[in-house]
C-alpha positions in Angstrom: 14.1 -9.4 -28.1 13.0 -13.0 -29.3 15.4 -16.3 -28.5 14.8 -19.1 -30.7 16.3 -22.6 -29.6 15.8 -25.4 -31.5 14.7 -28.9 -30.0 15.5 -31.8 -31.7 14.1 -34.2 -29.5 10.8 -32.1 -30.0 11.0 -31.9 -33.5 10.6 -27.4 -33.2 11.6 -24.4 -32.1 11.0 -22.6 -28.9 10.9 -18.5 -29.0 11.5 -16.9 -26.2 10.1 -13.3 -25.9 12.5 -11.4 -23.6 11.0 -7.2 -22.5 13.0 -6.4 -19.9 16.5 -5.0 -18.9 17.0 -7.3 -15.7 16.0 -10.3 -18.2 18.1 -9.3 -20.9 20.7 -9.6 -18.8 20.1 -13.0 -16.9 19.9 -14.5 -20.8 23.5 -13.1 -21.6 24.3 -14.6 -18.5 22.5 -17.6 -19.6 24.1 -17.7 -23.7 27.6 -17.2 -22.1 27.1 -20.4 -19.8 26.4 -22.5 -22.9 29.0 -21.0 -25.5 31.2 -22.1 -22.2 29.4 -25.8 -22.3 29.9 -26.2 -26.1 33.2 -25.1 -25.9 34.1 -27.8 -23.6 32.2 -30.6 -25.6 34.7 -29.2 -28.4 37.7 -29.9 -26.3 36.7 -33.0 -24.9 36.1 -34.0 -28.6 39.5 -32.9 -29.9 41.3 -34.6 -26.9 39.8 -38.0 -27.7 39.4 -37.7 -31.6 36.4 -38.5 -34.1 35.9 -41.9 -35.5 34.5 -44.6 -33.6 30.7 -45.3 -33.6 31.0 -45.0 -29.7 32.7 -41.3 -29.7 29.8 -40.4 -32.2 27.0 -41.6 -29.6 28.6 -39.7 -27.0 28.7 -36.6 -28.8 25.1 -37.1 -29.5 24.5 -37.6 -26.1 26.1 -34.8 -25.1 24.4 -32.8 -27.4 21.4 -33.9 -26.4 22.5 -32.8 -23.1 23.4 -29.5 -23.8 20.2 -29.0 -25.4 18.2 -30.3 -22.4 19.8 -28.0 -20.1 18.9 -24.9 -22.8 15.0 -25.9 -22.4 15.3 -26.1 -18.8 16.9 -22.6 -18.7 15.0 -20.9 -21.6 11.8 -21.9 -19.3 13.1 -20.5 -16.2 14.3 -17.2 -17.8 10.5 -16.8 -19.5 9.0 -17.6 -15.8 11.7 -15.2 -14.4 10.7 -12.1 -17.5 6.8 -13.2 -16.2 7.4 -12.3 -12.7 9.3 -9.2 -13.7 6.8 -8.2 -16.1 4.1 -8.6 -13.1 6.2 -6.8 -10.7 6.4 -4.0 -13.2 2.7 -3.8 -13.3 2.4 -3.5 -9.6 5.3 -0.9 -9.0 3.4 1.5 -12.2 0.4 1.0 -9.8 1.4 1.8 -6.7 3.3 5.2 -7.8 0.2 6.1 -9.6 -1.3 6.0 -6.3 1.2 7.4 -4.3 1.1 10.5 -7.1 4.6 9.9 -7.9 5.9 11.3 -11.6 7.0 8.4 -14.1 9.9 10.9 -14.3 10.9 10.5 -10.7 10.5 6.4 -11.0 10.5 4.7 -14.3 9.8 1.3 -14.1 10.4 0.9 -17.9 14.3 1.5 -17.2 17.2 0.2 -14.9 17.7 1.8 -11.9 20.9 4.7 -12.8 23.6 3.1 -11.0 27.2 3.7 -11.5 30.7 4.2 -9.0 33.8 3.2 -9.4 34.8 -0.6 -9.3 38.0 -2.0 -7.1 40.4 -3.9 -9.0 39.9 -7.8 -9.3 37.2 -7.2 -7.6 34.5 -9.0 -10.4 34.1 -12.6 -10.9 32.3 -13.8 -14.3 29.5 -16.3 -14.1 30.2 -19.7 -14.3 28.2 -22.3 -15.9 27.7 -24.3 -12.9 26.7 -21.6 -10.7 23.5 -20.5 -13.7 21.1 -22.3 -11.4 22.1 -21.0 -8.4 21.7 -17.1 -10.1 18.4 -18.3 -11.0 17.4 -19.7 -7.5 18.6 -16.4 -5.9 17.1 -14.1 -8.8 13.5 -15.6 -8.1 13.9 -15.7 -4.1 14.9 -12.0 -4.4 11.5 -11.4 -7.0 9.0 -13.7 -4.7 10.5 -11.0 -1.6 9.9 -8.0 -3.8 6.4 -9.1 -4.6 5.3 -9.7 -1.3 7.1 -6.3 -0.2 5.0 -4.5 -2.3 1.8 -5.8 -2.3 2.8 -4.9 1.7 3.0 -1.4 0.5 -0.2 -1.4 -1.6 -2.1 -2.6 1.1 -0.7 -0.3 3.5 -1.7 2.9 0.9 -5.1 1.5 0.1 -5.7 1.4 4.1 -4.4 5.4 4.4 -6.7 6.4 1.7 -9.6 4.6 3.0 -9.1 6.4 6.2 -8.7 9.8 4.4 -11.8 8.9 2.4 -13.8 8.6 5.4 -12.4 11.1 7.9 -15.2 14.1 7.5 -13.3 16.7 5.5 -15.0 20.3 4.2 -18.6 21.8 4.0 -21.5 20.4 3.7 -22.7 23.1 1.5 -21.0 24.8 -2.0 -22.2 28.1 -1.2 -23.4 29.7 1.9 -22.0 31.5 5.4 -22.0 30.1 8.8 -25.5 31.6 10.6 -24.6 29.8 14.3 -21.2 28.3 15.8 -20.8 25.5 17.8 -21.1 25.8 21.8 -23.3 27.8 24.0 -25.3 30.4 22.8 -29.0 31.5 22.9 -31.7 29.8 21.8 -33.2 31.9 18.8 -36.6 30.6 20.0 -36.9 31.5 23.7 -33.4 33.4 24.3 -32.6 31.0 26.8 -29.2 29.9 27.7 -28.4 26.9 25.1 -25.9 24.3 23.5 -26.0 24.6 20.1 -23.8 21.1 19.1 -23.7 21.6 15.4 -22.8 24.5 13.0 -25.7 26.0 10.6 -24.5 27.0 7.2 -27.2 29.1 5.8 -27.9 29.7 2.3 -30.6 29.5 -0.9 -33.5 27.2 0.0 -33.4 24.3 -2.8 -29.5 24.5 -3.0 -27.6 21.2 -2.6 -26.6 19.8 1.1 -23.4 17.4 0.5 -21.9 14.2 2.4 -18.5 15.6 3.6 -16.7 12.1 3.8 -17.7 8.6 2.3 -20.0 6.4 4.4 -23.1 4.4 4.6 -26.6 6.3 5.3 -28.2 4.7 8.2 -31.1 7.6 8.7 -33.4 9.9 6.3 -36.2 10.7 7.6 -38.1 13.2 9.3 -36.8 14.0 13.5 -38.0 15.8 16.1 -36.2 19.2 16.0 -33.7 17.9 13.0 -36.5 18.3 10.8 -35.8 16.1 7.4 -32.8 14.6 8.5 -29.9 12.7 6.6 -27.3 10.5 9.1 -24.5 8.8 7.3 -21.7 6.5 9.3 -19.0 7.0 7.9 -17.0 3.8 10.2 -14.0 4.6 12.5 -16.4 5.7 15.3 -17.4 9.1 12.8 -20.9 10.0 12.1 -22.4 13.5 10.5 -25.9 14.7 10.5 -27.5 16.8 8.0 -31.0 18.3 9.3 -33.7 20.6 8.4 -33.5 20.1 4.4 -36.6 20.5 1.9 -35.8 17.2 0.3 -33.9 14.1 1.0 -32.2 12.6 -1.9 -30.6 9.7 -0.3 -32.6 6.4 1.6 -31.3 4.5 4.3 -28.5 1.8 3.3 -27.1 4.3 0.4 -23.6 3.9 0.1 -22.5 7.8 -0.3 -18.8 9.4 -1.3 -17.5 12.8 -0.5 -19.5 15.3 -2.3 -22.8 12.8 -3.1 -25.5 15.3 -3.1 -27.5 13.8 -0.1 -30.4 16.4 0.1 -31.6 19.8 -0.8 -31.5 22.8 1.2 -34.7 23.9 3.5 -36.0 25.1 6.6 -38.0 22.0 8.4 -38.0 21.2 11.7 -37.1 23.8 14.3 -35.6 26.7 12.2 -35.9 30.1 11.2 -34.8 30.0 7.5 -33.1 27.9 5.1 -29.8 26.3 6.4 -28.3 22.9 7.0 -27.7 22.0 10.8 -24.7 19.9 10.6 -23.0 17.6 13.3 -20.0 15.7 13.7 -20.0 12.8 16.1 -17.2 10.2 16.8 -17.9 7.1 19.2 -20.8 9.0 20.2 -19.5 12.2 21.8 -19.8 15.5 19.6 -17.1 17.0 18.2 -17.0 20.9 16.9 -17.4 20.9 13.2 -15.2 23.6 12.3 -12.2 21.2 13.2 -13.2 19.5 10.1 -14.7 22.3 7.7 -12.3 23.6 4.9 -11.7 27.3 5.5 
């Protein structure tokens, strides 16, 4: 919807490009206050009578007025429809991100509202109470805004920690060859603590990060073999040892699935399988609590 008001002080018009509902309505609001002010500048003027050069200047002034107070208005509506507009942007945003259907929460629409309204209970907007709506329409937007940017920081924050939590296997194909705990050592057959889980499978096959993170080691380590270390911040940290190859070098910034090396049997091992290790703050956790059944 397009306003055009007319400036004659200016010498032009001023359009006013209105897209929303909550706008819309704040500019009826707005055309009702001043076919209110015009219709008292026609009573005024019918009380006192047309004639005198001095009525004439004060109905130009008045006019003037009038039109004054329509630029001042048009400009706050089109700051108000800007913040709306913004608002809109943000609120499509954030339901994108919390997976929520456009069908569920429009933000192209009103709000469906609706009930049954007490008698007398509506007062209509006067003109002298426009710029107080106004006033209370953008302290109401400015609380909205901050509210959700709130909310966008608060999902960004929950998806960085799901991001980074280790999640899944390390491998796409392949069966778990040695658990977690105490068992014997396929070496000597001594009594050992085996603090990692081996997935075996094809030598050559990819070895995936199973959480975002930072690699801080790839390189070759005593009994690890070729080994592949990534941080992944909040205390976590997985290893990846005895691959072929490494694909990744120290520093690499890595996302859940990132081929990080290639499948192999260096190190101390029997055949090709990836040893992999959960840490967090140090301490070693069992893997399975974090491996996708």
């Amino acid at each position: 919807m397009n306003l055009i008001f007319f400036s004659r002080r200016r010498g032009q018009a001023r359009h006013l490009h209105l897209t929303h509902p909550i706008t819309l309505a704040v500019a009826g609001v707005l055309g009702l206050a001043l076919l209110a002010a015009v219709f008292a500048l026609g009573m005024r003027l019918g009380a006192r009578g047309l004639g005198s050069r001095a009525q004439l200047a004060e109905i130009g002034s008045l006019r003037q007025q009038v039109q004054d107070r329509v630029d001042a208005m048009s400009i706050r509506v089109g700051e108000l429809n800007a913040h709306i507009i913004r608002l809109d942007a943000l609120g499509k945003r954030l339901t994108r991100m919390a997976n929520i259907s456009s069908r569920e929460l429009d933000f192209d629409a009103l709000p469906a509202v609706g009930g049954p309204e007490e008698a007398g209970g509506g007062v209509s907007a006067q003109a002298p109470d426009l710029n107080r709506l106004l006033n209370d329409m953008q302290r109401k937007l400015e609380t909205r805004d901050s509210q959700l940017l709130a909310l966008e920081n608060v999902i960004l924050s929950r998806s960085l920690t799901e991001a980074i939590r280790p999640e899944g296997r390390p491998v796409l194909e392949g069966y778990i060859s040695s658990y977690y705990g105490g068992r014997q050592d396929p070496f000597d057959g001594s009594e050992a603590v085996h603090l990692g889980v081996d997935f075996a499978g094809q030598l050559g096959s990819q070895v995936m990060a199973v959480a975002a993170g930072v690699v801080t080691r790839a390189e070759a380590a005593s009994g690890y073999g070729n080994l592949v270390e990534i941080n992944h911040g909040n205390g976590y940290v997985t290893r990846y040892g005895h691959n072929q190859r490494l694909l990744v070098h120290v520093g690499d910034t890595v996302s859940r699935g990132t081929a990080i090396a290639l499948m192999g049997s260096t190190g101390r091992s029997t055949g090709p399988h990836v040893h992999f290790e959960v840490l967090r703050n140090g301490q070693h956790l069992n893997p399975l609590a974090f491996v996708e059944p």
